[in-house]
TORPAMI-548298 format. One record per residue: x, y, z negated of N, C-alpha, C in turn; residue in three letters. Coordinates in steps of 0.2 Angstrom, whole numbers, m for minus. Atoms other than C-alpha are relative to their C-alpha. Example, Ala and Ser with C-alpha at 12.3 -4.5 7.8 and 13.67 -1.06 7.14 Angstrom:
BEGIN
n.px_n.py_n.pz_ca.px_ca.py_ca.pz_c.px_c.py_c.pz_mivo
4_m6_0_62_m22_m39_4_6_0_ALA
m4_m6_1_68_m5_m36_m4_5_m3_SER
***
This chain:
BEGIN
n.px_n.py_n.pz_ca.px_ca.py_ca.pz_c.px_c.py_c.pz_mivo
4_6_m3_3_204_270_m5_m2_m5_UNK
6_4_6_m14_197_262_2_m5_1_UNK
1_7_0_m14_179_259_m6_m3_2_UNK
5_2_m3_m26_170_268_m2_m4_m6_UNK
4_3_6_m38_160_255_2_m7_4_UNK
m1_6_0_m34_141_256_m6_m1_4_UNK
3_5_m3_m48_130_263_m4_m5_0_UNK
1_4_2_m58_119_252_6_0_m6_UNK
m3_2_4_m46_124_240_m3_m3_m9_UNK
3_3_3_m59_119_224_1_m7_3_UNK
1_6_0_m61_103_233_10_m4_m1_UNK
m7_1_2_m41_99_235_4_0_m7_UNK
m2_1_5_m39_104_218_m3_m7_m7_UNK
m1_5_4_m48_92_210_1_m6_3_UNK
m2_5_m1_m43_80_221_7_m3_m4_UNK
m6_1_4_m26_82_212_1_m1_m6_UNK
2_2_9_m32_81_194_m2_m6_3_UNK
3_7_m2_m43_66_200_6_m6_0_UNK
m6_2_1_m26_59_203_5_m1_m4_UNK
m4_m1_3_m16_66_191_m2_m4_m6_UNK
3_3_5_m25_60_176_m1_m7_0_UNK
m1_7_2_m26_42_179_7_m1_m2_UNK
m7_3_m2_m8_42_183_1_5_m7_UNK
m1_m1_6_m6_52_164_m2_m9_m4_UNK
2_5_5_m17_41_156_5_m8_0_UNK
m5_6_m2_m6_25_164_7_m1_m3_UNK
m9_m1_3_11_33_156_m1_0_m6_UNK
0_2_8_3_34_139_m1_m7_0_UNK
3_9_2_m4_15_140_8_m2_1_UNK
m8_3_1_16_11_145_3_4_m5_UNK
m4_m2_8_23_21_132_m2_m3_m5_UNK
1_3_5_11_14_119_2_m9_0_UNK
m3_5_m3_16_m4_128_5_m1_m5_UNK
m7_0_1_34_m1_125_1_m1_m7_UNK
m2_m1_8_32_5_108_m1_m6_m4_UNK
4_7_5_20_m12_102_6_m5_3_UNK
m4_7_m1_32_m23_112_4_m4_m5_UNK
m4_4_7_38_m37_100_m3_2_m7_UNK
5_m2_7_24_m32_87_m4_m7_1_UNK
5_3_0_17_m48_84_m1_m1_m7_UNK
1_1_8_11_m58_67_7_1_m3_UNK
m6_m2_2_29_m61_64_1_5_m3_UNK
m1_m6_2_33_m45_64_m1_7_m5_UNK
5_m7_7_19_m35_53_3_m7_m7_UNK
m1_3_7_25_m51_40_8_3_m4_UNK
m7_m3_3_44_m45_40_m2_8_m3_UNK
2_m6_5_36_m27_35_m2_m1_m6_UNK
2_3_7_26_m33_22_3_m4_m5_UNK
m7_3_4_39_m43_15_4_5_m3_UNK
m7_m5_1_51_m28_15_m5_4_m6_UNK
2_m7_6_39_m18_3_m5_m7_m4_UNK
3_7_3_30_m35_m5_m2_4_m7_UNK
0_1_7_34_m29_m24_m4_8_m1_UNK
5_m8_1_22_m13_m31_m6_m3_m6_UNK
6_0_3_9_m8_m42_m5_6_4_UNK
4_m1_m3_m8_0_m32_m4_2_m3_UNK
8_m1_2_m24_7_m37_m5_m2_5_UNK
7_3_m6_m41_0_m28_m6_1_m3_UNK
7_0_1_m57_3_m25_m6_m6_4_UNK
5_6_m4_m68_m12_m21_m8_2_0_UNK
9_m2_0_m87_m9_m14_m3_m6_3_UNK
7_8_m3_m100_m26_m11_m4_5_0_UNK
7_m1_m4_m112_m23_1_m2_m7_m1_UNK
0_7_m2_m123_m37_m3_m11_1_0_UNK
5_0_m3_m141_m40_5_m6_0_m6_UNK
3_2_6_m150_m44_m12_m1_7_m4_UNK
m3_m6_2_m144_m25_m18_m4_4_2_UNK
2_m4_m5_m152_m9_m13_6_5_0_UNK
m6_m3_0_m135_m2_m17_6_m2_m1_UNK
m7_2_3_m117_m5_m17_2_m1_m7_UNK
0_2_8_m110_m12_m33_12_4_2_UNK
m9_m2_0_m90_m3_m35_3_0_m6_UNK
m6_m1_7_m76_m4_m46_5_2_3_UNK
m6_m4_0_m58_2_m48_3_m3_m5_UNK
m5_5_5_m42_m4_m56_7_2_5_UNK
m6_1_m1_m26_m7_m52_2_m6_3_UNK
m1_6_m4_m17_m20_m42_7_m2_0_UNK
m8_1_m1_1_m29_m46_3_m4_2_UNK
m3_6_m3_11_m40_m36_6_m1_1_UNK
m6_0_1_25_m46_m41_5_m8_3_UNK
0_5_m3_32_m60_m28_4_m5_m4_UNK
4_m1_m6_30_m71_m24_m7_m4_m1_UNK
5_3_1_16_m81_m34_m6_6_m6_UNK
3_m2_6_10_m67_m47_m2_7_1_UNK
5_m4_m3_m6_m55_m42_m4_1_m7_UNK
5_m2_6_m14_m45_m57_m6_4_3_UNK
5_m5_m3_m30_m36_m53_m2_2_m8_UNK
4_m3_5_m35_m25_m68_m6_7_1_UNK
7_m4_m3_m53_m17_m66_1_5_m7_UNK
0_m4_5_m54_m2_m76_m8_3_m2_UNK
6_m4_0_m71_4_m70_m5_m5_4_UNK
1_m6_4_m85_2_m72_m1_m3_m7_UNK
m3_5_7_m78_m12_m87_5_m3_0_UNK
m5_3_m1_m63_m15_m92_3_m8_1_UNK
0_6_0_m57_m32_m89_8_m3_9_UNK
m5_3_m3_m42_m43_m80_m1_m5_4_UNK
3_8_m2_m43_m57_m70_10_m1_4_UNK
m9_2_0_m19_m64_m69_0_m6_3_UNK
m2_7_m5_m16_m75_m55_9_m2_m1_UNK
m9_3_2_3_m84_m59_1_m8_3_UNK
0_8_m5_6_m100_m48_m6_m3_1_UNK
6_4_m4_m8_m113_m48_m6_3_m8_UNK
6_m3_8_m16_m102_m67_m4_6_1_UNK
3_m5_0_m29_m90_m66_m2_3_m7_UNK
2_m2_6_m31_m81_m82_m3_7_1_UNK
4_m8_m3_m45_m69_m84_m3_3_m9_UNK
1_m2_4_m48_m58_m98_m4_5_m2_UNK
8_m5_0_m65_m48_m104_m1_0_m8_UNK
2_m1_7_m71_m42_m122_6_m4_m4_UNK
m4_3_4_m54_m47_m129_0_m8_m1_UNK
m3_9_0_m56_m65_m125_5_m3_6_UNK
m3_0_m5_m45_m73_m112_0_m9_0_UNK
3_6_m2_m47_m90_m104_4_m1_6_UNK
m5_2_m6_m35_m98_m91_m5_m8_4_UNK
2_6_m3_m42_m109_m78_7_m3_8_UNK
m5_4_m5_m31_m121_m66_m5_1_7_UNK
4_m3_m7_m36_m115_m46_0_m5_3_UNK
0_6_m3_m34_m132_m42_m7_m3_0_UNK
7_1_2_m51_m135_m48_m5_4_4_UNK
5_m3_m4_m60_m122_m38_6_3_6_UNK
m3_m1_m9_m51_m123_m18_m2_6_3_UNK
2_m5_m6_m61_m108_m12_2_6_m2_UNK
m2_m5_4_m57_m97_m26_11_1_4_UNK
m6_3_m3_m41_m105_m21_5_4_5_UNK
m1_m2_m7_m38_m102_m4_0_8_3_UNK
0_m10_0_m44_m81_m5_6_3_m2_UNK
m5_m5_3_m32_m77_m18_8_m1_2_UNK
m5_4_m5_m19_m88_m8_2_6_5_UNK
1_m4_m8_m23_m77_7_1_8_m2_UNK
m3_m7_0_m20_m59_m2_7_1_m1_UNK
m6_1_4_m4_m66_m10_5_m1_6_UNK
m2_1_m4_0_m73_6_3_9_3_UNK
m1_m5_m3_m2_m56_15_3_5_m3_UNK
m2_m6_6_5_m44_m1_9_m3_1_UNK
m8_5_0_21_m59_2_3_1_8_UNK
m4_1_m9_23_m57_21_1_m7_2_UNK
m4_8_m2_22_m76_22_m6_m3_5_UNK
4_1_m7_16_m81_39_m1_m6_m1_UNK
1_7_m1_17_m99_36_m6_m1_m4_UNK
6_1_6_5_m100_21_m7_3_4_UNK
6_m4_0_m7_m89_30_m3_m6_7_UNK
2_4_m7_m7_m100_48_1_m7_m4_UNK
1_6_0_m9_m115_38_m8_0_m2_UNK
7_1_2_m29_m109_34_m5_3_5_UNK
5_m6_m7_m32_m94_48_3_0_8_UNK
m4_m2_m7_m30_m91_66_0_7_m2_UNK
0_m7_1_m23_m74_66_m1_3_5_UNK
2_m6_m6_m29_m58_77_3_8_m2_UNK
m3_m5_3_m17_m45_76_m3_6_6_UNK
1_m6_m3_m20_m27_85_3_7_m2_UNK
m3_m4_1_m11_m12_87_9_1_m1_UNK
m6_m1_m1_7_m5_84_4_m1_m10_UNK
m2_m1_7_19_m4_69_m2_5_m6_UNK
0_m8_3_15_12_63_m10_m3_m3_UNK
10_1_4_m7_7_62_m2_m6_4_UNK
1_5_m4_m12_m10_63_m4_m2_m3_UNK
6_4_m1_m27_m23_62_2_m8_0_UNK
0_8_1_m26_m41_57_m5_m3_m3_UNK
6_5_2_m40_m52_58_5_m8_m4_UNK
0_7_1_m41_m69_48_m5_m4_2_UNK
8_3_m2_m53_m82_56_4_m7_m3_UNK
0_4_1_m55_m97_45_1_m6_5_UNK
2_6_m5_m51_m113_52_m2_m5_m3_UNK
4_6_0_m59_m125_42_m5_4_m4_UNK
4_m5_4_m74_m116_37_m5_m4_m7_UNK
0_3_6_m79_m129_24_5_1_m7_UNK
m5_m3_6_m64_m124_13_m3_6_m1_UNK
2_m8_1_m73_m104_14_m9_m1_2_UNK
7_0_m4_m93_m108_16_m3_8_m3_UNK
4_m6_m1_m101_m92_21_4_5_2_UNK
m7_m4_m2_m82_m84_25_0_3_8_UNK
0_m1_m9_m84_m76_44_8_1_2_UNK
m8_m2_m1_m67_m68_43_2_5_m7_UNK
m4_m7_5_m55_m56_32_3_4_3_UNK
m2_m7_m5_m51_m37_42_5_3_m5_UNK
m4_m5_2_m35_m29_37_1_5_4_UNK
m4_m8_m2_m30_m13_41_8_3_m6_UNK
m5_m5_5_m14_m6_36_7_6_5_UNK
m6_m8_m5_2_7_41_6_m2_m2_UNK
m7_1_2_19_0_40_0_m6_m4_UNK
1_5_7_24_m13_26_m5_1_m2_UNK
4_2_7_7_m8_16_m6_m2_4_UNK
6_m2_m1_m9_m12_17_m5_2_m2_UNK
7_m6_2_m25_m1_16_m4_m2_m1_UNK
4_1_2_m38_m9_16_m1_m10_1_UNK
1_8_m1_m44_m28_15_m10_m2_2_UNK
9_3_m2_m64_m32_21_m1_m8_0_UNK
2_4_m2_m72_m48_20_m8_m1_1_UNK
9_0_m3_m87_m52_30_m3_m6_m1_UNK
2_6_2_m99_m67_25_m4_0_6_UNK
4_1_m9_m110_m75_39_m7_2_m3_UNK
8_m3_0_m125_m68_29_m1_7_m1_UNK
0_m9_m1_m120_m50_31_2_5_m5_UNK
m4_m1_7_m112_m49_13_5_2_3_UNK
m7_0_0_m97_m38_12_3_3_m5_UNK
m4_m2_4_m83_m34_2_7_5_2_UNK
m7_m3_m4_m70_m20_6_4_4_m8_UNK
m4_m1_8_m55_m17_m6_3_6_5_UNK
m5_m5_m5_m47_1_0_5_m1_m7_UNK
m6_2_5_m29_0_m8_4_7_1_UNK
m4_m8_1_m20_17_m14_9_m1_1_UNK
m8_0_0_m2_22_m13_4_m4_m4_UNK
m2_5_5_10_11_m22_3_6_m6_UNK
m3_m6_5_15_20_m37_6_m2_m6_UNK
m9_3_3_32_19_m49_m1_m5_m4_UNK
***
C-alpha cells in the first residue's frame, strides 16, 4: 500500500513548532520561577554571611574621562568579620590601605598613618557598604541603598542605589555580580561616567 502524502503537511508542521515552542520557552521561565522563588536580598545576605571570612585576590580598573587609558592595579583582599577589610595593592606599587572599626590605616614607602573615618562620611559610607556586603549584613546596607536584586542563587546581580546622594556626590549606583555566597565583581558608576570595577578571584587558604 503507498502512503498518500499528507496535505499542506509543511504548513501543519510548522504550525506545531509555532506552538510547541512557546509552550517550551513557558516551562523554562516556570522552572527558573520555581528555582529563584524566595531569592530575595535576605536571602543572597544569609549566603554571603555563610562564606563572609577569606582572603581574595583583585583586580581593580578606573575608567575615568580625564585618562585616555584605564589605570589598573592588583593585590589582595582580606576580610575578617565583621568590622576588619584589608586591601593590599601589590601592583603597580606596593602599598596597604587597613580598615578596623571606625580606623583606617594606610601604609605606603614604609610610612603608615591612621586616620578616624568619622572625619571623612563618604570614604565612610563605601568602605561601610563592601564590609556590609563581604558581612551579609542587610540592615547596615538598607540603611544607605535601595537594593535591586536579579537573578537566582547560583548567578546573581545587586544593584545599590543611594538614598541620600549628598552622603555619595557623584555616586549613581554600585553593580554586584556574584555566584553563590561570593562575590565577583563590584562596579561603581559616577554620574560623570567615571568607573571603577573591582573583579575578585577565588578565595584562597
Amino acid at each position: 500500500m503507498t502512503a498518500c502524502p499528507v496535505q499542506g503537511g509543511p504548513r501543519i508542521a510548522a504550525r506545531l513548532l509555532g506552538g510547541l515552542i512557546p509552550a517550551l520557552l513557558l516551562a523554562l521561565l516556570a522552572v527558573q520561577q520555581a528555582r529563584s522563588a524566595g531569592f530575595d536580598a535576605a536571602a543572597l545576605m544569609g549566603l554571603l554571611a555563610a562564606h563572609a571570612k577569606g582572603r581574595v585576590s583583585f583586580v581593580e580598573t578606573r575608567h575615568l574621562a580625564l585618562l585616555d587609558a584605564p589605570l589598573e592595579s592588583s593585590g589582595e583582599l582580606v576580610y575578617t568579620p565583621p568590622d576588619r577589610l584589608e586591601r593590599h595593592t601589590l601592583k603597580p606599587r606596593e602599598e596597604s590601605a587597613i580598615l578596623d572599626g571606625d580606623t583606617l590605616t594606610l601604609i605606603r614607602d614604609g610610612r603608615t598613618r591612621a586616620l578616624p573615618l568619622s572625619d571623612y562620611p563618604q570614604i565612610a559610607l563605601l568602605t561601610d557598604s563592601l564590609r556590609a556586603v563581604l558581612g551579609g549584613d542587610l540592615e547596615r546596607l538598607e540603611r544607605s541603598y535601595t537594593l535591586s536584586l536579579a537573578g537566582t542563587p547560583e548567578t546573581w546581580m545587586l544593584d545599590l542605589l543611594p538614598e541620600d546622594p549628598q552622603l555619595t556626590p557623584g555616586l549613581r549606583r554600585i553593580h554586584l555580580v556574584g555566584s553563590g555566597g561570593r562575590l565577583e565583581r563590584m562596579d561603581m558608576i559616577q554620574t560623570n561616567g567615571d568607573r571603577s570595577s573591582l573583579q575578585i578571584g577565588e578565595p584562597r587558604p
